[in-house]
Backbone as CSV, one residue per row, in Angstrom:
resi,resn,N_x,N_y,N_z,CA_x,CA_y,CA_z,C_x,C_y,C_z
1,UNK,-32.094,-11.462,16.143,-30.902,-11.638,15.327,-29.755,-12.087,16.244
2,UNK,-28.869,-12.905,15.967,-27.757,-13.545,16.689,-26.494,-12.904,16.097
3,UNK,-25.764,-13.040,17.241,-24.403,-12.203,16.557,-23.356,-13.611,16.879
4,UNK,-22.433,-13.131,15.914,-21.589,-14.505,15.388,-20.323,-13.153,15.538
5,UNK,-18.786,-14.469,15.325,-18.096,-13.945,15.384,-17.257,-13.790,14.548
6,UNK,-17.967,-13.877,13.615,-17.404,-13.306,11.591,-17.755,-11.916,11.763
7,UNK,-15.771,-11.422,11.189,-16.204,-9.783,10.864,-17.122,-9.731,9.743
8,UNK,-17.863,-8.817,9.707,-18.415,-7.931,8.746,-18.258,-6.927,7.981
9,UNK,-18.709,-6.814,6.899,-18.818,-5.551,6.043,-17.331,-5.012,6.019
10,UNK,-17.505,-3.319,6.364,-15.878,-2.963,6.619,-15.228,-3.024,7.100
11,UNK,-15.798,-3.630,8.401,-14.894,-4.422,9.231,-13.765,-5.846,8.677
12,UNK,-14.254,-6.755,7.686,-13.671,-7.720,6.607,-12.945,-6.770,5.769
13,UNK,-13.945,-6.036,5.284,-13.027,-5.476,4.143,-11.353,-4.701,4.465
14,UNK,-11.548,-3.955,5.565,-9.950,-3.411,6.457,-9.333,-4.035,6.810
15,UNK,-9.942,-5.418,7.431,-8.838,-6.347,7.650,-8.540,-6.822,6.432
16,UNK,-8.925,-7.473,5.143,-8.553,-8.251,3.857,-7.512,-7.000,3.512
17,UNK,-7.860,-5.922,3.457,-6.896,-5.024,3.501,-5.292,-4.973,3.969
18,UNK,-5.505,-4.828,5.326,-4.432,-4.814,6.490,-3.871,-6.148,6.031
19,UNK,-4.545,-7.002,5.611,-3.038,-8.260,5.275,-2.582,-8.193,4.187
20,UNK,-3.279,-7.730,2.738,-2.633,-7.349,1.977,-1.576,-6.675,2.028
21,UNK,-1.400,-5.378,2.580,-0.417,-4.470,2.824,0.626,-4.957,3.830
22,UNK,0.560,-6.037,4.420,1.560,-6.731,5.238,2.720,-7.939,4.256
23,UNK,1.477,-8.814,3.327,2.242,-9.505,1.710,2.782,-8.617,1.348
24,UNK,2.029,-7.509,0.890,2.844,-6.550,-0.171,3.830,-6.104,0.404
25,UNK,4.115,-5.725,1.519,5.413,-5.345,2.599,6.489,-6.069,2.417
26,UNK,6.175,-7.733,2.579,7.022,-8.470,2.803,7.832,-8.591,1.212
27,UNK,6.662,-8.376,-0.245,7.418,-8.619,-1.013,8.278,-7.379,-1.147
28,UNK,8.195,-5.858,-0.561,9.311,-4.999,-1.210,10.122,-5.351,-0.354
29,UNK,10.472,-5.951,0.531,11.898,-6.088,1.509,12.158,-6.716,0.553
30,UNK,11.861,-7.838,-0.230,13.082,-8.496,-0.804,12.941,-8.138,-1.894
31,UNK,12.901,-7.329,-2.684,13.427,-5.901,-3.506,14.335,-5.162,-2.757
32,UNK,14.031,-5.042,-2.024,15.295,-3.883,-1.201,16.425,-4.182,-0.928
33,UNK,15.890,-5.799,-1.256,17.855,-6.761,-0.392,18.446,-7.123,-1.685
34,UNK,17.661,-7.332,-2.768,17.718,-7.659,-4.149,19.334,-6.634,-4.730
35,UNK,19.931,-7.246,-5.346,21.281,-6.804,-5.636,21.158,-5.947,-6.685
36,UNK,20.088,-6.384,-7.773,19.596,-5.548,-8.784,19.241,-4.376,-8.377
37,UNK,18.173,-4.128,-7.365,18.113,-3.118,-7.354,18.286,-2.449,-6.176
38,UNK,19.465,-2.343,-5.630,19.816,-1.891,-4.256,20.428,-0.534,-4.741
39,UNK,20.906,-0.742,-5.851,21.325,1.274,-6.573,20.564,1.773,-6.719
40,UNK,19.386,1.769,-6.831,18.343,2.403,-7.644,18.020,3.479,-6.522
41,UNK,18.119,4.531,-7.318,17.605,6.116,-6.588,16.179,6.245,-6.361
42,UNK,15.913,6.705,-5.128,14.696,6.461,-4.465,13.837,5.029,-4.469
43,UNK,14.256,4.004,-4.044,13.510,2.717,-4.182,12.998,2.280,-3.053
44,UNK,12.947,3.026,-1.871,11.753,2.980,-1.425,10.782,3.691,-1.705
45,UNK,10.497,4.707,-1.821,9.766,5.942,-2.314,8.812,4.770,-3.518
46,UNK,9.929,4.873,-4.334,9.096,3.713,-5.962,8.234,2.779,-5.125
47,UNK,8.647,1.727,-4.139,8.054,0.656,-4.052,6.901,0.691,-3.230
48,UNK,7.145,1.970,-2.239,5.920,2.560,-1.630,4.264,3.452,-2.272
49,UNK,5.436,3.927,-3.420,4.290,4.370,-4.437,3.166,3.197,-5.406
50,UNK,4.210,1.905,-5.448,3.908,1.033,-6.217,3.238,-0.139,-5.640
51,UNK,3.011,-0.100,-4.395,2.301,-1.218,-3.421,0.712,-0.348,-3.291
52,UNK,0.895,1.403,-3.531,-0.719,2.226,-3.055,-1.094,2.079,-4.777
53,UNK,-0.732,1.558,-5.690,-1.513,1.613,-6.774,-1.954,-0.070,-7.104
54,UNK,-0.842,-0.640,-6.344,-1.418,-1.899,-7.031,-2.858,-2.752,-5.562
55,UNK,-2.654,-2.292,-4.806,-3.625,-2.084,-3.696,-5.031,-1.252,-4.467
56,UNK,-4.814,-0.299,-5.272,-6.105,0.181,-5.340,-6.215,-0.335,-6.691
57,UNK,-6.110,-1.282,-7.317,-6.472,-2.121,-8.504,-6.536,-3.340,-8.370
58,UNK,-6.155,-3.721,-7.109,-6.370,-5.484,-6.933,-7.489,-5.484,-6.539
59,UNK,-8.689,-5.751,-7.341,-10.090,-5.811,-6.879,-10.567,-6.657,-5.626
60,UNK,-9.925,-7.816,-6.065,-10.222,-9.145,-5.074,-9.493,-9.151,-3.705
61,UNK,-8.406,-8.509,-3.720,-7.402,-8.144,-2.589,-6.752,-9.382,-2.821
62,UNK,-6.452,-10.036,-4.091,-6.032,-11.869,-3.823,-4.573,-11.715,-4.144
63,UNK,-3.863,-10.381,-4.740,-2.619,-10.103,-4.603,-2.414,-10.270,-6.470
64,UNK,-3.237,-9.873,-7.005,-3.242,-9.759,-8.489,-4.221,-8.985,-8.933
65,UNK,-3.350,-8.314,-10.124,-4.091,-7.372,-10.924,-5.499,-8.187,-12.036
66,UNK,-6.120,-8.408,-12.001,-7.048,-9.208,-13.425,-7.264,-8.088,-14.260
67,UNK,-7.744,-8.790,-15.400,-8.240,-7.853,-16.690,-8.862,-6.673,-15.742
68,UNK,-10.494,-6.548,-15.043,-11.029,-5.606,-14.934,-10.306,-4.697,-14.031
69,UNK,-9.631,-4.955,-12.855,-8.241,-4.115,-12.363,-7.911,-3.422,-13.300
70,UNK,-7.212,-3.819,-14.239,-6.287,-2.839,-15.538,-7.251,-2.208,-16.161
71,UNK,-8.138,-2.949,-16.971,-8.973,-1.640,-17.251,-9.485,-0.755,-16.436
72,UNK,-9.575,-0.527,-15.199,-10.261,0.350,-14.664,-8.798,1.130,-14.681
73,UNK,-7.989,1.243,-14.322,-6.459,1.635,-14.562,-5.999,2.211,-15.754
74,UNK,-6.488,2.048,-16.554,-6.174,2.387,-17.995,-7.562,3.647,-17.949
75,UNK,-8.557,3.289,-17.997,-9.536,4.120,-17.827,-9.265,5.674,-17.183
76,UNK,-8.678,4.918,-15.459,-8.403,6.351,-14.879,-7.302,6.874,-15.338
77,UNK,-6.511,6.522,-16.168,-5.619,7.351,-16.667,-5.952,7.480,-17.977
78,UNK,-7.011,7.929,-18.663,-7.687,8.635,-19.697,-7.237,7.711,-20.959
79,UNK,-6.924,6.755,-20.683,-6.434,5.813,-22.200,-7.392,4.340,-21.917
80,UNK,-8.664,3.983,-22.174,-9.436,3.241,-22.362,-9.028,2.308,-22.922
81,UNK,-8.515,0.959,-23.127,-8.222,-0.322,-23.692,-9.386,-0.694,-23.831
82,UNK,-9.341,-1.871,-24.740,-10.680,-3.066,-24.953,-9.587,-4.683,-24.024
83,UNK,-11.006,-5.047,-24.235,-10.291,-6.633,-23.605,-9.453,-7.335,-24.408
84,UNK,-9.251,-6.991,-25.523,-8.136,-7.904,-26.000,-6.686,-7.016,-25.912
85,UNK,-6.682,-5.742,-25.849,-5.546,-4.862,-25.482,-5.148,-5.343,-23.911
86,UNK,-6.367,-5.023,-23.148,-6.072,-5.488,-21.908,-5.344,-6.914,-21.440
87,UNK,-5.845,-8.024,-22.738,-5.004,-9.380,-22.135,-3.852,-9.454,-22.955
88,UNK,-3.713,-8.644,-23.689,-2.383,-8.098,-24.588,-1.080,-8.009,-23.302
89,UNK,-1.613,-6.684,-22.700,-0.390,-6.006,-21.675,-0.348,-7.068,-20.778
90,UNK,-1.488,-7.744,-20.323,-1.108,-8.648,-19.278,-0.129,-10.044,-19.683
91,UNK,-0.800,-10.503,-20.712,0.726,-11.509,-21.297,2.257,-10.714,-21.456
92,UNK,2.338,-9.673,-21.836,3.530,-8.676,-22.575,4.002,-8.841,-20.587
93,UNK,3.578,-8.830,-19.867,3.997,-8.814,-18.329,4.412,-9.713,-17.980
94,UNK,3.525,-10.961,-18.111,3.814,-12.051,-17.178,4.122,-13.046,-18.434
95,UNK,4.590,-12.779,-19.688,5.176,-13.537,-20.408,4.213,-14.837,-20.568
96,UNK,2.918,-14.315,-20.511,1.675,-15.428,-21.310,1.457,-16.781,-20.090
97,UNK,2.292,-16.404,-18.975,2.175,-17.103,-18.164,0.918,-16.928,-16.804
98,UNK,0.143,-16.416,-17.285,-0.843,-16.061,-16.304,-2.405,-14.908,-16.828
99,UNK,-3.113,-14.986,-16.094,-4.564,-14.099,-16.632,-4.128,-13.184,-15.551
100,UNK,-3.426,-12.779,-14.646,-3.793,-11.541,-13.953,-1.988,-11.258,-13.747
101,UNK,-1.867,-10.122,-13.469,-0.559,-9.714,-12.829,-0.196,-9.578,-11.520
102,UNK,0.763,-10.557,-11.108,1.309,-10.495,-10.027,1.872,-9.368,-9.330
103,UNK,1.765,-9.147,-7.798,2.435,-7.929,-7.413,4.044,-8.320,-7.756
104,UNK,4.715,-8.821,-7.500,6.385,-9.419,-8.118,6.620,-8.384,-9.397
105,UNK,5.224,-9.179,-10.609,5.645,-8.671,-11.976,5.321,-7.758,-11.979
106,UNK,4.482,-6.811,-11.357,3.972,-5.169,-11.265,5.305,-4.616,-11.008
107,UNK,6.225,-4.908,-9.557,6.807,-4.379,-9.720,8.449,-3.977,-10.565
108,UNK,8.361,-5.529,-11.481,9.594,-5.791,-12.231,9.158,-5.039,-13.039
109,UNK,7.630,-4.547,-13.665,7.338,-3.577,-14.625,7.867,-2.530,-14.526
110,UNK,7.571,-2.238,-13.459,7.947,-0.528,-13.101,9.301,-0.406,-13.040
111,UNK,10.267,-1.191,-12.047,11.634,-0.807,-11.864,12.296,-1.281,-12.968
112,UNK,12.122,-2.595,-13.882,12.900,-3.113,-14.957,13.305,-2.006,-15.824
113,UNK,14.454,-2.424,-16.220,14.888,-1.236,-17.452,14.103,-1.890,-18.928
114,UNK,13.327,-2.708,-18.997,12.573,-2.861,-20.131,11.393,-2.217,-20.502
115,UNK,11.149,-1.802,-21.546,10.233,-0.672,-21.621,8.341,-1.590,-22.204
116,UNK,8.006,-1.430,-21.007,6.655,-2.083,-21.365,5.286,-1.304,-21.538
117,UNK,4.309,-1.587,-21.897,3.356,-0.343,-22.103,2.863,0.149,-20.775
118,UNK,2.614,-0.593,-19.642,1.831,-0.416,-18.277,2.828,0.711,-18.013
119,UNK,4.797,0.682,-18.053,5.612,1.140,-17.606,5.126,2.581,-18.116
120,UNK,4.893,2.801,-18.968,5.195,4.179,-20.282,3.644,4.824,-19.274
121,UNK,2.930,4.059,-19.100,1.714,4.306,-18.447,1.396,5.118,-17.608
122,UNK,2.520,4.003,-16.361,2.283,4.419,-14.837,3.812,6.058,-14.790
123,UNK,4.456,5.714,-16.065,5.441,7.428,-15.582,4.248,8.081,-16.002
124,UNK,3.513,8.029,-17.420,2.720,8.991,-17.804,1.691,9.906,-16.857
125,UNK,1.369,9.163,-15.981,0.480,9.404,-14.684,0.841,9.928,-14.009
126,UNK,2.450,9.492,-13.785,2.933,10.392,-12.791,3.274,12.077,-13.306
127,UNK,3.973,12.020,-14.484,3.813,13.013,-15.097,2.626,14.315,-15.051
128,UNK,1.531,13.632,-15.654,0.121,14.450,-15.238,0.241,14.854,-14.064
129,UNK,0.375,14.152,-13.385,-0.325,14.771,-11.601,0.620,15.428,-11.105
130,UNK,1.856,15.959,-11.876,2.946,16.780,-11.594,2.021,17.925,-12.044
131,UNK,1.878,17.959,-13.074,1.509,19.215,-14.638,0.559,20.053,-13.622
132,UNK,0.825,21.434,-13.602,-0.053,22.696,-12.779,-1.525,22.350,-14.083
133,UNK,-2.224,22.339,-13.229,-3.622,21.869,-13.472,-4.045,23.116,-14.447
134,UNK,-5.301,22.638,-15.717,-5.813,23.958,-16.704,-6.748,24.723,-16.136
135,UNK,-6.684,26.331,-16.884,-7.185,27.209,-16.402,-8.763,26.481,-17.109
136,UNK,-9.476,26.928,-15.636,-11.271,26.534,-16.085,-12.159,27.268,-17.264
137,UNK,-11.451,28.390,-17.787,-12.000,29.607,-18.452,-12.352,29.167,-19.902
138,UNK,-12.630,29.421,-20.569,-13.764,29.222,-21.824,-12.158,29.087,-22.905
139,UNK,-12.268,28.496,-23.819,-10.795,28.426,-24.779,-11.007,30.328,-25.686
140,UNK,-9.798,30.013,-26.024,-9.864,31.749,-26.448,-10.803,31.415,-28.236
141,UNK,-11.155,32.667,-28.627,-11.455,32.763,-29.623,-10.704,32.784,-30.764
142,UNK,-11.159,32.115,-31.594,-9.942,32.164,-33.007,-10.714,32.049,-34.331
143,UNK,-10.164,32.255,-34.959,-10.780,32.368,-36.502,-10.897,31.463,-37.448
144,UNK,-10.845,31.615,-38.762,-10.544,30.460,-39.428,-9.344,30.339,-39.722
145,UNK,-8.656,31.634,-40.142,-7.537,32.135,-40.301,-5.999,31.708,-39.498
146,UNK,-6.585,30.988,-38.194,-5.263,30.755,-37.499,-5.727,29.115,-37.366
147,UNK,-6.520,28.353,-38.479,-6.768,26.857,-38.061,-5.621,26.155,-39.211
148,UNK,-4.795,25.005,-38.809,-3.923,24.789,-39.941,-4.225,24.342,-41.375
């Protein structure tokens, strides 16, 4: 066997990585210089939170969300879409101008004061993973008497 000097395996995959997260870097600086949102309370925190989710949904690492990205996204946050819901939210984003979502419009989703469904989504998530987790124990017993 000959060895060549193409990374491999996870070796490709960490680097396709490592430059992603260097794009995605470069686009929150100019959010940060952005006049719009230079008030905004905690916006690094947001944009740091919002570069580790859209990183773990950009399948391709090509710097866009596609349909199967979001659904798997929708999925892990317990609300299942079909594909036509799914190319629903993605037009309602990028204004019918595209099949996948840009990191840009990911993050105009999140910080915009317009209320979009991904938006209602990604607080909802955050929400949950605040919430003190349920007790594992069996549901209590009840009657017929206390069903409405």
């Amino acid at each position: 066997m000959t060895s060549n000097n193409k990374t491999q395996g996870g070796k490709a995959f960490g680097l396709l990585k490592a430059q992603q997260e260097i794009r995605l870097e470069e686009v929150n600086k100019e959010f940060l210089t952005d006049e719009k949102y230079m008030d905004m309370e905690d916006i690094e925190e947001k944009l740091t939170s919002c570069k580790k989710k859209f990183m773990e949904f950009d399948l391709n690492d090509q710097g866009e969300i596609g349909m199967m990205g979001l659904k798997m996204m929708m999925e892990k946050l317990g609300v299942p879409k079909t594909h036509l819901e799914i190319k629903k939210m993605i037009s309602e984003v990028t204004g019918g101008g595209s099949d996948a979502i840009s990191y840009k419009d990911f993050i105009k989703m999140v910080l915009g004061k317009r209320s979009s469904i991904l938006k209602i989504i990604m607080m909802f998530e955050e929400k949950a993973n605040e919430a003190p987790p349920k007790s594992a124990g069996p549901p209590p017993k009840r009657d017929i008497t206390s069903l409405p």
